[in-house]
N, C-alpha and C positions, 0 to 999 in steps of 0.2 A: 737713419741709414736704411737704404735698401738694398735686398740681396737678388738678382737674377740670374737664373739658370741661360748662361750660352752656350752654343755650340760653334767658339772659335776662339782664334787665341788671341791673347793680350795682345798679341804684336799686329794683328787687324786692327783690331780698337783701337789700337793707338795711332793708326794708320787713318784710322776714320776722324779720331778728334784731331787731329791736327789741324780742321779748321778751326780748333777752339782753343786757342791760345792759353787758355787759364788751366786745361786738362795736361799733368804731364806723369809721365812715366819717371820714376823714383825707384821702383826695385824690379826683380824681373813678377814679380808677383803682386807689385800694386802701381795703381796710378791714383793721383789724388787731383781735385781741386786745389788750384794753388789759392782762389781766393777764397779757402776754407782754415789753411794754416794757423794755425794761432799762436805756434812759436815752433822752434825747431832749439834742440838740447842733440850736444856733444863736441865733438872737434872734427877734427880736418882726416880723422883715419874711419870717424864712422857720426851719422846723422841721424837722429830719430824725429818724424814731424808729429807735432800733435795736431788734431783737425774738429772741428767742430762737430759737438755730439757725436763725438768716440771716446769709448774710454782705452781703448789701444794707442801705443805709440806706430807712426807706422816708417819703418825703416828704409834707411836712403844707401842702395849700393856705391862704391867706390865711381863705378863708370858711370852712374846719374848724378853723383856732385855736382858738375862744374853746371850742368845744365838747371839743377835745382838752385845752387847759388843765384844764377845769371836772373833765373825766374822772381828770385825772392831778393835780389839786390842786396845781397849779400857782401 
C-alpha cells in the first residue's frame, strides 16, 4: 500500500478513473480497487471490504451499495 500527498479531491480522482472500470468510489473517504477485494462481511444496512494487504476493513456508504454490489456481482 502506497500513501500520496494530493492536492484535490476525491471527487476529481474519481472523475479521472472512471476510465478504469475496476477503480470505484465506496465511501466519501475511500475508493478501492475492486479487483483487490477479497471478500466483503455485513448486510444490507452497512458493508465492510477487505482488500489485499490491508489490514483495515474499508467501509461501504449506504449511497455506494448498489454501485459496489453491481461491481462485485452481488
Amino acid at each position: 500500500v502506497q500513501q500520496k500527498s494530493l492536492r484535490t479531491t476525491l471527487s476529481q480522482i474519481t472523475e479521472i478513473l472512471n476510465a478504469y472500470p475496476q477503480f470505484v468510489r465506496c465511501h466519501r473517504a475511500f475508493i478501492v480497487n475492486i479487483s483487490n477485494v477479497v471478500s466483503v462481511r455485513g448486510n444490507s444496512h452497512a458493508y465492510k471490504l477487505t482488500v489485499n494487504n490491508m489490514d483495515a476493513e474499508i467501509p461501504v456508504s449506504k449511497s455506494y451499495t448498489r454501485i459496489i454490489k453491481e461491481k462485485l456481482n452481488m
